[in-house]
Residue, then its C-alpha position, 0 to 999 in steps of 0.5 A: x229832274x227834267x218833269x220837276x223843272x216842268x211842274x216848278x216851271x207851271x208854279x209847283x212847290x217842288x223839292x229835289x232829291x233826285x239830283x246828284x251834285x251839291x246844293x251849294x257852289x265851289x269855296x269862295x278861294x276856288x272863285x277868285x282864283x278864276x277871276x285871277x286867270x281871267x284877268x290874267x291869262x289868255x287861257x289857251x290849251x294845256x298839256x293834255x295831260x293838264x297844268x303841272x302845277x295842279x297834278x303836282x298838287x294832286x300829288x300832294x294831297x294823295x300823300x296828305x290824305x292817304x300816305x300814298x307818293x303817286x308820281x306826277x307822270x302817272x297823273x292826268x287832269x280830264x274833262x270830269x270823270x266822265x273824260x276819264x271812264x272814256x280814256x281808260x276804257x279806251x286805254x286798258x282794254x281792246x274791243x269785245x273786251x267784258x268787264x264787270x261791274x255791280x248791278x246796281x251801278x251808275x248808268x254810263x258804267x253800261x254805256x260808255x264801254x259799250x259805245x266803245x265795242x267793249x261788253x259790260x257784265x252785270x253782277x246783280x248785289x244785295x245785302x249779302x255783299x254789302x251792294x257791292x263786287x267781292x274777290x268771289x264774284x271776280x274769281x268765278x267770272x275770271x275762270x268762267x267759259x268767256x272770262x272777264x278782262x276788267x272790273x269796275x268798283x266804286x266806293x262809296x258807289x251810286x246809287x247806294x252809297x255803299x262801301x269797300x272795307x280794306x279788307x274787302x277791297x284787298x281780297x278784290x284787287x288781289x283777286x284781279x290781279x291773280x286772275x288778270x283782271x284790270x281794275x277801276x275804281x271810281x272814288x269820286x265820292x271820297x270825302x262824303x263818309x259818315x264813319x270810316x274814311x274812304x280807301x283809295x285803292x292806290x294804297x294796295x295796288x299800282x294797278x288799278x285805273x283810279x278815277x276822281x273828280x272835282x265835283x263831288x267833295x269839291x263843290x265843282x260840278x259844272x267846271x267839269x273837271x276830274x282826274x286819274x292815276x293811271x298804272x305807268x304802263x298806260x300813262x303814254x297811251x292814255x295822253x295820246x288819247x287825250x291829245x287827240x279826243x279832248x286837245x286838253x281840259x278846260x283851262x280856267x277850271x284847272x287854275x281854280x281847282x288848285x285852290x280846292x285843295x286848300x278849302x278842306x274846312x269848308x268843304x268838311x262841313x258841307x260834309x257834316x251838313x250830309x250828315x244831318x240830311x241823311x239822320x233826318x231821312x234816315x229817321x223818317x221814311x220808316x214812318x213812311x214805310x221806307x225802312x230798309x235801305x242799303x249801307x249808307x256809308x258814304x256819297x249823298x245817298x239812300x238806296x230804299x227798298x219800296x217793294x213793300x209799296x209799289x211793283x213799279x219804281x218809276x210809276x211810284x216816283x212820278x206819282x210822288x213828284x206829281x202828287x207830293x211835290x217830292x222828285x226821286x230817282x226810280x231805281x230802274x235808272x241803276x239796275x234793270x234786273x231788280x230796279x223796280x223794287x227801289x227808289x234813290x233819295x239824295x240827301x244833298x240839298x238844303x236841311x229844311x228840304x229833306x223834313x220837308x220831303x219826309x213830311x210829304x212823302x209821309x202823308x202823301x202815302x198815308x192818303x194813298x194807303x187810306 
């Protein structure tokens, strides 16, 4: 993104499939909300755990959206989902502690336990597991000579966009808790599905360290807030931790993401506007000769296989920003082992982009190939 701001800077007609996060802004109610608490409220600091009016509604919409009754105490607002990876990692596991993860996978999955002394342990994924951690893959890195105390899933998952059936999701989170192993599951992208809703693990286990996020469905990216539901044995440890790493989560962006909850009908079809990118990318980079690509079940994603046209992602991702004016993410960024095989196409911008990016990349490889 930082070489398409560039070239758009030197007047470059750039298109960006790169970015991670919605074209478009919070729902209007989301907005007047926060006019209201400017004109109305000093917006000192919160409880660390944040308002109790907006984890009350948290509450309420996992008993909406999913049929699960999660207290409100085990509840916590953060400063985006990033705020809440570091007070988890921090709260459930002790230093060298190795935790799994799919390879690929977003990249602070590697880099926020490790700043933490902690070990991440890739799992390289493909087709065969539908991209993503299996029950098998835990058991045998559980029983394996140095073990594993954590794991993390998400799902759908980015870069893929991939995602856990129940019954994949139930052999994991009953494989972990044979075997001991703390679960997290990032489910910042439920929501964005394209055929069967999302399964919040909350729905088999309270055990599990479940991350969402305001950014993503919400339309909320830049007031950075985000949430989890923590197993009650780690709620303390976790608000202490808040107390004294974030004081508490910004104050405006709580008094307006209680109105996000009641903004579904707009924020549905924002969904459906996905569903139009995704059909278009979906029907056109074949004639590109892009045709394979992972499960595209959910988030704003394609994970593509161009290892037909290229040894070396980035190279190909620079020379198709610089030559066709289209910006995608080299695959490196996920998965350091079998990265340079794949690009990451976002489907998150404007519908008239993704035909105008197909149009491009397809005659951009056409000239390279002739």
């Amino acid at each position: 993104m930082k070489q398409a701001n560039r070239l758009r800077a030197r007047g470059k007609d750039v298109l960006y499939l790169c970015v991670g996060q919605p074209s478009v802004g919070a729902p209007a109610p989301v907005l007047q909300a926060a006019r209201e608490a400017i004109a109305t409220d000093v917006l000192g600091y919160t409880d660390a755990m944040g308002m109790m009016a907006l984890r009350e509604r948290i509450s309420r919409y996992y008993h909406e959206r999913y049929g699960v009754d999660v207290p409100v105490e085990r509840i916590i607002v953060t400063t985006g989902s990033s705020g809440a990876f570091m007070l988890g990692f921090m709260a459930a596991f002790d230093a060298c502690a190795r935790i799994a993860l799919a390879q690929p996978n977003y990249p602070p999955y590697f880099t926020i336990p490790s700043s933490l002394d902690l070990v991440p342990v890739p799992v390289s994924v493909d087709d065969s597991s539908g991209f993503q951690l299996t029950g098998s893959h835990i058991a045998t890195l559980a029983q394996g000579e140095n073990g594993i105390a954590g794991a993390v899933v998400a799902s759908p998952a980015n870069p893929t966009g991939t995602m856990l059936s129940l019954a994949a999701l139930g052999d994991l989170v009953a494989t972990c808790e044979r075997h001991g192993v703390r679960l997290i599951s990032d489910e910042i992208y439920h929501g964005i599905t394209f055929g069967e809703d999302a399964i919040t693990a909350l729905e088999l286990t309270d055990h599990a360290l479940v991350i969402n996020s305001f950014s993503k469905y919400f339309c909320m990216t830049g007031w950075r807030l985000g949430w989890m539901v923590l197993p009650p044995d780690l709620a303390e440890r976790v608000e202490i931790l808040a107390q004294h790493f974030f004081i508490s989560p910004p104050t405006l962006s709580q008094y307006a993401a209680i109105k996000a909850f009641d903004c579904t009908d707009e924020l549905d079809a924002i969904v459906q506007g996905y569903a139009r990118n995704r059909e278009i990318l979906l029907n056109e980079l074949p004639g590109a000769g892009i045709s394979h690509f992972a499960p595209a079940d959910g988030a704003f994603y394609l994970y593509g296989d161009v290892s037909g046209l290229t040894n070396d992602s980035t190279a190909f991702c620079k020379a198709m920003l610089e030559e066709a004016g289209v910006a995608a993410t080299p695959g490196i960024d996920f998965d350091q082992a079998n990265g340079a095989a794949y690009v990451r196409f976002s489907f998150a911008g404007e519908e008239s982009h993704m035909v105008e990016a197909a149009r491009r990349i397809k005659g951009w490889l056409k000239s390279r190939s002739g």
